[in-house]
Every structure is written in C-alpha cells, then in structure tokens.
N, C-alpha and C positions, 0 to 999 in steps of 0.2 A: 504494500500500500504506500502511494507516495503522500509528500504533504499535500493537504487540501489548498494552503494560502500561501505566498511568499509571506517574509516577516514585514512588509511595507503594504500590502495589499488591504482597502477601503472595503469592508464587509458589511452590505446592507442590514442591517437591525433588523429588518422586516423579516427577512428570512431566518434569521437567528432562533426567531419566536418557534421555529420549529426544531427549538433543539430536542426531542424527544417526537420521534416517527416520522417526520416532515420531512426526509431526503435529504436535508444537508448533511447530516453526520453519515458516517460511516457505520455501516454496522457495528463495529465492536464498541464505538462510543455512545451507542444506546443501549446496547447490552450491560455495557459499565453503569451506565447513571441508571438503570432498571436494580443494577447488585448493590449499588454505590450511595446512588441519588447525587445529585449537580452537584451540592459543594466539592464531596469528595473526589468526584473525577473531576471536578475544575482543580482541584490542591491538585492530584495526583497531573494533571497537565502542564499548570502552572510550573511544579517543581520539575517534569522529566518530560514536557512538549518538544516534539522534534526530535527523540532520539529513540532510537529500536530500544524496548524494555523486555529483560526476558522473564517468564512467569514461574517461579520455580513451582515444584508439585509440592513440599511444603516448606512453608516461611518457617525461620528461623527471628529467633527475639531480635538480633544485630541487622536484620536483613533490612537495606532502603524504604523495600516497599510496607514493612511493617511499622519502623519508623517514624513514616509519613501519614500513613496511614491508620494506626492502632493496630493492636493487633487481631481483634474478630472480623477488622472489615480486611486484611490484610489475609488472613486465612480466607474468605469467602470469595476474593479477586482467584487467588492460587485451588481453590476447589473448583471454579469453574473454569478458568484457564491453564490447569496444572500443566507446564512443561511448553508452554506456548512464547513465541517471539512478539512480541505487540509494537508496529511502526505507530507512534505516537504524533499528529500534526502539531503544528509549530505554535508555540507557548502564546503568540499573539491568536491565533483564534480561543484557544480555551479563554483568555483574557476575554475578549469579545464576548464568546457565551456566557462568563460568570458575571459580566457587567450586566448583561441581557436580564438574567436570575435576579440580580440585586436589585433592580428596575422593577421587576414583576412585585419583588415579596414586598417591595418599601411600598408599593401601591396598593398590593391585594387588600389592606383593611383587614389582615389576621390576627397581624401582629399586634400585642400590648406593649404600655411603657414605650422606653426608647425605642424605635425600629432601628435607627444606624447604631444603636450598641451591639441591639442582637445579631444584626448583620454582622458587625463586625465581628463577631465569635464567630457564628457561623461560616463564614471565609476566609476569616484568619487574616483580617484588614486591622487597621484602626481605624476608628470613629472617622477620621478625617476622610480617609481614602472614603469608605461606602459614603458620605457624603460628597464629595470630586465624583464619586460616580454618576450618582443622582442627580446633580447637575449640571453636567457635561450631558444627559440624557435628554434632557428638555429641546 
C-alpha cells in the first residue's frame, strides 16, 4: 500500500467526514478505528504515519506498539493483525483526520464541562492545540 497524500498535499475536510466506511481510508485504517476507535489510531499514526509497522503475534510490555498504545489495546491490534506488515500513510493525513474528530466531538453537544480539556486527554493535545484546532476549522 503506498501513501495516500504527499506531506504538503490540501485534503478537503468534506471528504475527511468519511473517515469510517466512506472510501477515503484504506481498508486497514477502518478496520483499526472499528479495534481502536479514532483517537487511538490517530496517536498510533501521529506517532508511526509513513512508515511500514510490523504487527508482532504477541506484544511484549517494552514493545512500541504497547507503549503507545496500552497494553489491552496493544494486544487486540497484535490478535487481529498477528505477524502482519502494516504501510502506514503519512503523519499529515492522520493529522487531518484527528482535526476532522476534534471538530465533530467539540460540536456534537455530548460532551460536559470543558470540551477542549476533555479533548485534550482524549488526543493527547493541550488545551491550547484542541482549541488552534477548533478555530482554524471555522
């Protein structure tokens, strides 16, 4: 699988909206966010977009992907991909997607309290950044 975008390529928002079933991803990166859910495979792209990742059959505690990951969501990548190569597209699209998600959730009206604190846990931002998102989105 090659990359979807160069690293300088303008990626329309509109289509983003279909990060789950809508054609733009790749199969494996909706299989992922179905195991995963968006933050996680947005971290897991953020941290290793652009480079072949290989899936061991079981993670070990030191392993990257456990790491990054935890380690339950880290075993359930490696139970469904055990012993697999994964070309991963280049760190600015998952960017692109995860701005896309932080867009959606600061809207949807779910969220209590702060939205950009909780954002920010949830993607592993500061308060600052999920807010630079949010209004760079307008």
């Amino acid at each position: 699988m090659a990359h979807w975008r160069s690293p300088g390529a303008v990626i329309d928002n509109r289509k983003v909206s279909a990060f789950k079933g809508g054609g733009i991803l790749p199969n494996v990166l909706q299989e992922m966010t179905d195991l995963l859910g968006p933050a996680l495979t947005c971290k897991l792209g953020q941290s290793m977009g652009g480079a072949r990742v290989y899936i061991p059959k079981k993670i070990q505690a030191n392993d990257p992907l456990a790491l990054l990951l935890g380690g339950q969501d880290a075993e359930r990548l490696c139970a469904y991909y055990a012993g697999t190569v994964l070309d991963l597209p280049s760190k600015y699209f998952f960017r692109t997607v995860r701005n896309h998600h932080i867009h959606q959730d600061y809207h949807s009206g779910t969220l209590t309290g702060s939205r950009a604190d909780h954002l920010a846990l949830k993607y592993g931002l500061s308060r600052r950044q999920v807010l630079n998102v949010i209004r760079q989105k307008k």
